[in-house]
PyMOL commands that place a pseudoatom at each C-alpha (Angstrom):
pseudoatom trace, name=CA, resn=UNK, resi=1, chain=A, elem=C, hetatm=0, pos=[92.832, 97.427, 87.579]
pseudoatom trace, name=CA, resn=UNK, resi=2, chain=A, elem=C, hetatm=0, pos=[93.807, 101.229, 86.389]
pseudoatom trace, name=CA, resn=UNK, resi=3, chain=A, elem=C, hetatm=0, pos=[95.191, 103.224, 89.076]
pseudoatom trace, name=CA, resn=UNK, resi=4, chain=A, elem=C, hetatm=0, pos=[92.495, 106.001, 88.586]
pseudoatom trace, name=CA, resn=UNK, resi=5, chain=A, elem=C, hetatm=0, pos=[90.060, 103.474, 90.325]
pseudoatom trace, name=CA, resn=UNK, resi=6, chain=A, elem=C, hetatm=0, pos=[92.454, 102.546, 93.022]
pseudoatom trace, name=CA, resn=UNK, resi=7, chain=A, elem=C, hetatm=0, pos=[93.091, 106.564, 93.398]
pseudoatom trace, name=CA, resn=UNK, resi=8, chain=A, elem=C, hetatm=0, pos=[89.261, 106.889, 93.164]
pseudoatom trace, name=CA, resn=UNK, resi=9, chain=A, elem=C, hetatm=0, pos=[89.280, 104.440, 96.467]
pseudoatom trace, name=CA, resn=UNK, resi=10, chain=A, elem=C, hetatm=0, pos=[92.303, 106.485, 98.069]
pseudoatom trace, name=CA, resn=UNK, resi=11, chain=A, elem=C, hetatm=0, pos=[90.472, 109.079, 97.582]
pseudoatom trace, name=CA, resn=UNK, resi=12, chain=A, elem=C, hetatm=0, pos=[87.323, 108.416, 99.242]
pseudoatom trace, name=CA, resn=UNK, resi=13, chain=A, elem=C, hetatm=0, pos=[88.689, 106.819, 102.062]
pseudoatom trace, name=CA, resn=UNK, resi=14, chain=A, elem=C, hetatm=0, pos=[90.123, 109.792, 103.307]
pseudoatom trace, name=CA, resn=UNK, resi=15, chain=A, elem=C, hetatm=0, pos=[87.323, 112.169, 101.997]
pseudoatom trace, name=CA, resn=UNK, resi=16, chain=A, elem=C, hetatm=0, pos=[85.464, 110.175, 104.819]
pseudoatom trace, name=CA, resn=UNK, resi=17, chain=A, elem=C, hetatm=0, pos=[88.431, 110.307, 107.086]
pseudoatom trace, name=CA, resn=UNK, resi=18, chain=A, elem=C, hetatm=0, pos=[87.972, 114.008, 106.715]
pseudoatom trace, name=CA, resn=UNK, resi=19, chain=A, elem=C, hetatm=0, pos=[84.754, 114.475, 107.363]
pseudoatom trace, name=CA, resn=UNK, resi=20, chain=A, elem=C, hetatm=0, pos=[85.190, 112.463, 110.221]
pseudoatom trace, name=CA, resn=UNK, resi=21, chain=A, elem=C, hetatm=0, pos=[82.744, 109.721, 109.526]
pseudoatom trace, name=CA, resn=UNK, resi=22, chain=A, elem=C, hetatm=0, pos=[84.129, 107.118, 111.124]
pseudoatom trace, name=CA, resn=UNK, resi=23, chain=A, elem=C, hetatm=0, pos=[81.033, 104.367, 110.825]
pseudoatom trace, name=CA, resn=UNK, resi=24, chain=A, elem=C, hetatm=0, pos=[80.968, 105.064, 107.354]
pseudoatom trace, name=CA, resn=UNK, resi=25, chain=A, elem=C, hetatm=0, pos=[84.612, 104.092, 106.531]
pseudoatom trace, name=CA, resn=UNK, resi=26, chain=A, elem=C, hetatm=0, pos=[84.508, 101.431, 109.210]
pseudoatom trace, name=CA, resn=UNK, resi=27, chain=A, elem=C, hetatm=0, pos=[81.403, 99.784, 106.965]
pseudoatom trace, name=CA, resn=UNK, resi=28, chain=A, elem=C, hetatm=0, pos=[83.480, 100.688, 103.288]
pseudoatom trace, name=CA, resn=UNK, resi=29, chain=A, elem=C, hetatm=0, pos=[86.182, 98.389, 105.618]
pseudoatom trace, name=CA, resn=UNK, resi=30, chain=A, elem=C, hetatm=0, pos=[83.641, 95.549, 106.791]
pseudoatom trace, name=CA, resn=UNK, resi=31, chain=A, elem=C, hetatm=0, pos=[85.541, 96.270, 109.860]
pseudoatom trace, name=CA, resn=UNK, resi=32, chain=A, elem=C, hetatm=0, pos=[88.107, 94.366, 108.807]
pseudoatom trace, name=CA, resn=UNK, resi=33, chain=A, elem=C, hetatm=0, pos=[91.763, 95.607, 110.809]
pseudoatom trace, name=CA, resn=UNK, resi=34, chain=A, elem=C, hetatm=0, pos=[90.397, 99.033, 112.156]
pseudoatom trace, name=CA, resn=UNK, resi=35, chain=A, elem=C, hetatm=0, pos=[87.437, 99.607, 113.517]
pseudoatom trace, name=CA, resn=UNK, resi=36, chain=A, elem=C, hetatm=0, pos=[85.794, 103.016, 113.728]
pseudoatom trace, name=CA, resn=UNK, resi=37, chain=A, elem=C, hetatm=0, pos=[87.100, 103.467, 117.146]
pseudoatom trace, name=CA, resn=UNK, resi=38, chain=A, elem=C, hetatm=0, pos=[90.341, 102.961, 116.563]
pseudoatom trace, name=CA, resn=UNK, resi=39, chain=A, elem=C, hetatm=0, pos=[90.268, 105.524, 113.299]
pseudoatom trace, name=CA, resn=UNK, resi=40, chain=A, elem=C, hetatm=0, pos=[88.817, 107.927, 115.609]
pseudoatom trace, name=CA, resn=UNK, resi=41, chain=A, elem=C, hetatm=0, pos=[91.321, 107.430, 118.088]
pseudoatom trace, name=CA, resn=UNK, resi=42, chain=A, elem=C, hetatm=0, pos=[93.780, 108.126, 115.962]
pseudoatom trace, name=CA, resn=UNK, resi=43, chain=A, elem=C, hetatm=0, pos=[92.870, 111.116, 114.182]
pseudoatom trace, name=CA, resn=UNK, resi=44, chain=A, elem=C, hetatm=0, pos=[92.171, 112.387, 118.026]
pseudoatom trace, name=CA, resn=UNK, resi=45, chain=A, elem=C, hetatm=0, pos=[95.675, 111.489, 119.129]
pseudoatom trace, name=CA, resn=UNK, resi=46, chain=A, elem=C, hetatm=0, pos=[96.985, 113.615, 115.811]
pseudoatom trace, name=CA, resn=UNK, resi=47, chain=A, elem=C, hetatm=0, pos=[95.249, 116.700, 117.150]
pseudoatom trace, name=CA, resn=UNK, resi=48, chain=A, elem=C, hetatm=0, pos=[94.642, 118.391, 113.659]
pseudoatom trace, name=CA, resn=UNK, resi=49, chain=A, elem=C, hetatm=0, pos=[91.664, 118.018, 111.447]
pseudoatom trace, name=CA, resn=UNK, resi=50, chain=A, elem=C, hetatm=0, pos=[92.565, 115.573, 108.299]
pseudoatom trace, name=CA, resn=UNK, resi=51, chain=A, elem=C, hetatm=0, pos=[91.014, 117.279, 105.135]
pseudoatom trace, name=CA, resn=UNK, resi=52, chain=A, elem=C, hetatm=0, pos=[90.574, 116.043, 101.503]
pseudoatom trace, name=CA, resn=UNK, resi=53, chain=A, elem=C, hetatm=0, pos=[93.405, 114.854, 99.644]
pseudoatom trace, name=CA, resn=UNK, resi=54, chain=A, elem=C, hetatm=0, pos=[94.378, 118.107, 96.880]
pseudoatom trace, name=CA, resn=UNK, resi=55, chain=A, elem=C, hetatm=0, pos=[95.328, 117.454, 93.308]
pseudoatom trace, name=CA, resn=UNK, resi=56, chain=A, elem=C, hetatm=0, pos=[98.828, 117.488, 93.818]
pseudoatom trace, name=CA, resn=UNK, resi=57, chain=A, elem=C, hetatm=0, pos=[98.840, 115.295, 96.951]
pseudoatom trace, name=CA, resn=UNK, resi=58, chain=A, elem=C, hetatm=0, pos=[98.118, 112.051, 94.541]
pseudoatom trace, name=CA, resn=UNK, resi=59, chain=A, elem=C, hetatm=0, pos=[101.173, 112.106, 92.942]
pseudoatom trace, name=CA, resn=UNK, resi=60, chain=A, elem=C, hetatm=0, pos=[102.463, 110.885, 96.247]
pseudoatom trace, name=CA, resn=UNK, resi=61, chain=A, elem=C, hetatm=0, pos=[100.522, 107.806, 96.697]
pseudoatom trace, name=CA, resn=UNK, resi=62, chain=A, elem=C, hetatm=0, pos=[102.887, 104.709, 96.945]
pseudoatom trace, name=CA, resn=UNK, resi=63, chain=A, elem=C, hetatm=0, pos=[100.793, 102.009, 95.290]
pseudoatom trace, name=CA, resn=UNK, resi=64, chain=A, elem=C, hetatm=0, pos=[102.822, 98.438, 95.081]
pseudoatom trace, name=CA, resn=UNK, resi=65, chain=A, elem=C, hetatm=0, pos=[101.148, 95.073, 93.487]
pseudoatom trace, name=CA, resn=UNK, resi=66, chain=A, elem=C, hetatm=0, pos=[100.916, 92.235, 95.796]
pseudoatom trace, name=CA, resn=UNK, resi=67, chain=A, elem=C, hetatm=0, pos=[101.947, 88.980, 94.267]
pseudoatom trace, name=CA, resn=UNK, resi=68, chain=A, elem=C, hetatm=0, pos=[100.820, 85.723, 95.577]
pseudoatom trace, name=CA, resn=UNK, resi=69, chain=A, elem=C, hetatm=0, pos=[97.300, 86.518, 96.474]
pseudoatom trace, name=CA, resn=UNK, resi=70, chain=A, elem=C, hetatm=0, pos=[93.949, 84.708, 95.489]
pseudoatom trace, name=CA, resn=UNK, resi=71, chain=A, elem=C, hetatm=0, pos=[92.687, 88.458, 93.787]
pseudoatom trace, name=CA, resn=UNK, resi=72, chain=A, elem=C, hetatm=0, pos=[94.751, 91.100, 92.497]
pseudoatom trace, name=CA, resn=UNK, resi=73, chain=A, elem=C, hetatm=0, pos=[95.939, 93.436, 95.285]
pseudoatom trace, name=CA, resn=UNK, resi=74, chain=A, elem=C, hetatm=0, pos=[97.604, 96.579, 96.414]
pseudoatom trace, name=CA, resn=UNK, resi=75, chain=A, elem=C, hetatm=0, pos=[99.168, 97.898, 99.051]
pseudoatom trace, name=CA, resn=UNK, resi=76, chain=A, elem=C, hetatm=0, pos=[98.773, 101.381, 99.289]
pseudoatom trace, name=CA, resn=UNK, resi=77, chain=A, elem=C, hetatm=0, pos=[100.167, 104.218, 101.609]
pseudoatom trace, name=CA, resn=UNK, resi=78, chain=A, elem=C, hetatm=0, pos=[98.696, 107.723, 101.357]
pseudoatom trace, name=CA, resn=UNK, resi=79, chain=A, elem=C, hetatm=0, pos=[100.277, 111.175, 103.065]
pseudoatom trace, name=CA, resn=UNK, resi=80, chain=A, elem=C, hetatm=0, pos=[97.409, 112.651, 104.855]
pseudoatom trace, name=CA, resn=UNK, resi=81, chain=A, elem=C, hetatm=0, pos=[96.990, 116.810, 104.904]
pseudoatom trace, name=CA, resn=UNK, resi=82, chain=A, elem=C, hetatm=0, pos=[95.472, 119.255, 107.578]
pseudoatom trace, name=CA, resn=UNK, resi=83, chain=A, elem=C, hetatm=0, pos=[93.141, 121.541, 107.157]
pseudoatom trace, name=CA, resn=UNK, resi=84, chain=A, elem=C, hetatm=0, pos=[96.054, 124.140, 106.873]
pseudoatom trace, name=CA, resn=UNK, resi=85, chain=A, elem=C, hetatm=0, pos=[96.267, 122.571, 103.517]
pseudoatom trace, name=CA, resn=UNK, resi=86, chain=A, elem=C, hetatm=0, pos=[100.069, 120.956, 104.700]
pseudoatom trace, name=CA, resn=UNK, resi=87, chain=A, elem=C, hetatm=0, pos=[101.257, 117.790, 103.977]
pseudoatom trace, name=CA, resn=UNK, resi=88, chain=A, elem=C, hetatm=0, pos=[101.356, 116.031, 107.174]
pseudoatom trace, name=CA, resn=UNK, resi=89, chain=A, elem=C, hetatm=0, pos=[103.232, 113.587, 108.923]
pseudoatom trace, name=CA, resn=UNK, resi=90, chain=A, elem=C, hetatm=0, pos=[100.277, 111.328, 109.132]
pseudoatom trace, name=CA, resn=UNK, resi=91, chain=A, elem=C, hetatm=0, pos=[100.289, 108.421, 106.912]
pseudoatom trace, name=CA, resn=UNK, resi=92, chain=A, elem=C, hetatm=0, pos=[97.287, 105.871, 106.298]
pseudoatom trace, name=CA, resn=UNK, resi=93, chain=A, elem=C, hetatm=0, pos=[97.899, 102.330, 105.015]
pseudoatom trace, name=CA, resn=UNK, resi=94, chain=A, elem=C, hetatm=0, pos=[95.541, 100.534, 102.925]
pseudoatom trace, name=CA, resn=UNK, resi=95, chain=A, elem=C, hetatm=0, pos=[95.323, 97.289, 100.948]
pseudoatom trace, name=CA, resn=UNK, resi=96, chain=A, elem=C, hetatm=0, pos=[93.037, 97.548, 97.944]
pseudoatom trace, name=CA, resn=UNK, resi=97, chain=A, elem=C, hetatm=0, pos=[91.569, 94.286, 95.985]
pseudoatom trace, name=CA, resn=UNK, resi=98, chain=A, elem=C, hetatm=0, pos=[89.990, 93.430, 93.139]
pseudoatom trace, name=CA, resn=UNK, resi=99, chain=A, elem=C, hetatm=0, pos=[87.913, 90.630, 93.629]
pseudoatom trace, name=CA, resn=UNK, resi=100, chain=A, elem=C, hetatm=0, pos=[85.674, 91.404, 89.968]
pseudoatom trace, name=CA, resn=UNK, resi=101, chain=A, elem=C, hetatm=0, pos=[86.399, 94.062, 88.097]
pseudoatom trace, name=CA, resn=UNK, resi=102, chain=A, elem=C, hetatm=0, pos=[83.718, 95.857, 89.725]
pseudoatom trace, name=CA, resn=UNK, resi=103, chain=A, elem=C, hetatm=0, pos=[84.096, 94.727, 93.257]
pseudoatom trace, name=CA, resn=UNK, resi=104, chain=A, elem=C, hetatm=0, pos=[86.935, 96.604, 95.092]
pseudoatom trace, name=CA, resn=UNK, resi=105, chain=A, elem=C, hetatm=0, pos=[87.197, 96.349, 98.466]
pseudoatom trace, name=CA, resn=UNK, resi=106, chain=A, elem=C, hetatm=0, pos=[89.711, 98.470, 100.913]
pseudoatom trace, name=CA, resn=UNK, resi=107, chain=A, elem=C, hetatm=0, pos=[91.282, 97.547, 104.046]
pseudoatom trace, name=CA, resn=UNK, resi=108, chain=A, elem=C, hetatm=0, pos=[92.524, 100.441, 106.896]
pseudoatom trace, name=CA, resn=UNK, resi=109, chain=A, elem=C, hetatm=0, pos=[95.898, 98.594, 107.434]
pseudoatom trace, name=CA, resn=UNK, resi=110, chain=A, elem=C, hetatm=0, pos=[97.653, 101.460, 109.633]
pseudoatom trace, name=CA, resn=UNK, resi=111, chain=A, elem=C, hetatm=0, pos=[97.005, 105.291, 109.819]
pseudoatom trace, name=CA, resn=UNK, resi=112, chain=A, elem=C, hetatm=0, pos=[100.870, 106.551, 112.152]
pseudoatom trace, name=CA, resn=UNK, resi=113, chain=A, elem=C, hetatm=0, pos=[103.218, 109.465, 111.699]
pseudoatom trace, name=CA, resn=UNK, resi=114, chain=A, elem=C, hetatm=0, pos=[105.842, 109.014, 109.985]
for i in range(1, 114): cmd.bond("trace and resi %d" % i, "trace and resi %d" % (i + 1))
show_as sticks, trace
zoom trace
């Protein structure tokens, strides 16, 4: 897969993260490690508002191949920013796969401060 479509997925994970809709990402997830609780939760226990990733925020996005697995796969891990447009100490962990070339599917492994 090209790494614009697994920024594209970075990307609108936390665009929903933002905009605090927590169902939404917990449905992109199936569910599957965090559920829309727990992202809540977590973004409450922060105590700033997450906002949309900014251009120059991508170019620190750790993306690492998983070998071994039935579908190609990435882990992924993502600095978050505030709405005062600072980087964070909040981090979000993801693992991205490719199960077709046009089925990509994300998994909320972790979201912690680093």
């Amino acid at each position: 897969m090209e790494s614009h479509k697994i920024l594209d997925m970075v990307c609108k994970v936390v665009s929903l993260l933002s905009s605090e809709e927590y169902d939404e990402l917990e449905k992109l997830t199936s569910g599957t490690r965090l559920s829309s609780q727990e992202l809540k939760q977590a973004i409450l226990e922060y105590g700033e508002k997450i906002c949309p990733l900014p251009p120059e925020a991508l170019r620190e996005v750790i993306i690492i191949n998983i070998c071994g697995s039935n579908h190609k796969s990435w882990s992924v891990t993502c600095p978050l920013w505030t709405d005062s447009k600072e980087r964070s100490d909040l981090t979000i962990e993801m693992t991205i796969k490719e199960n077709y070339p046009e089925d990509i599917t994300v998994e909320i492994d972790n979201i912690h401060a680093l």
